[in-house]
N, C-alpha and C positions, 0 to 999 in steps of 0.2 A: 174471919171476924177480927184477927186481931191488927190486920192491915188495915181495916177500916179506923181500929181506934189511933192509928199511928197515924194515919190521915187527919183525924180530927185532931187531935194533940198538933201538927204541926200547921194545922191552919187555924188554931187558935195561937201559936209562937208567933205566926206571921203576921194573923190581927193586930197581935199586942206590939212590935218591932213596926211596922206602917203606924199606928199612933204614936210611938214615941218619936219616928223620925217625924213624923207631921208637926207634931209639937215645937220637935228642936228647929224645924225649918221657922216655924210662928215666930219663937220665941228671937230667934238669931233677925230674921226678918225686921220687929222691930226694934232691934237692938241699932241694926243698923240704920233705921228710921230716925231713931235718936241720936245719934253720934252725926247724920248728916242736918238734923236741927241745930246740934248746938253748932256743927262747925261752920254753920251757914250765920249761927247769932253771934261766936267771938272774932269771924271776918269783917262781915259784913254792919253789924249794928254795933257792936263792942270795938271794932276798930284793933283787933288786936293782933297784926299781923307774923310780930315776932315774939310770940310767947310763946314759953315752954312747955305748956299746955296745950297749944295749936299742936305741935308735934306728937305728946303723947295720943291726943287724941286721935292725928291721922294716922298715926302706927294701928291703933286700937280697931281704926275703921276698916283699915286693909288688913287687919286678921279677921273680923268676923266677915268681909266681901270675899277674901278665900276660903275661908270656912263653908259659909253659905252655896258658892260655886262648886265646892269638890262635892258638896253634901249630893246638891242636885246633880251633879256628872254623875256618880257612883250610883245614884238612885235610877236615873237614865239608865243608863250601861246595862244594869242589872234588869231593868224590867222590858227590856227589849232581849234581852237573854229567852 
């Protein structure tokens, strides 16, 4: 009986950790939706090829595109475990 409730306890921990990474993937997902809009408007329509904003911004982009990629590797990894 009490294996069963250890059972339940950790597949309600795992429910709850599969939404929250669900989530973080959403949320990073459009994050970087955004950052490849704007850098697509201050290239491209704004003309603005050497501002110092261009830069923070593609720094910005390449941590949430490696965030997002190691998020889903480890997710991979693990659920082929």
């Amino acid at each position: 009986h009490l294996h069963l409730d250890y059972s339940r306890i950790a597949n309600d921990m795992t429910y709850m950790n599969a939404m929250k990474l669900t989530v973080i993937c959403i949320c990073t997902f459009v994050t970087i939706t955004g950052f490849v809009y704007m850098l697509y408007m201050m290239i491209f329509v704004k003309k603005l090829l050497y501002s110092r904003r261009l830069l923070i911004l593609c720094s910005w982009l390449v941590k949430n595109v490696s965030k997002f990629y190691l998020l889903n590797s480890v997710c991979a990894r693990t659920s082929a475990e």
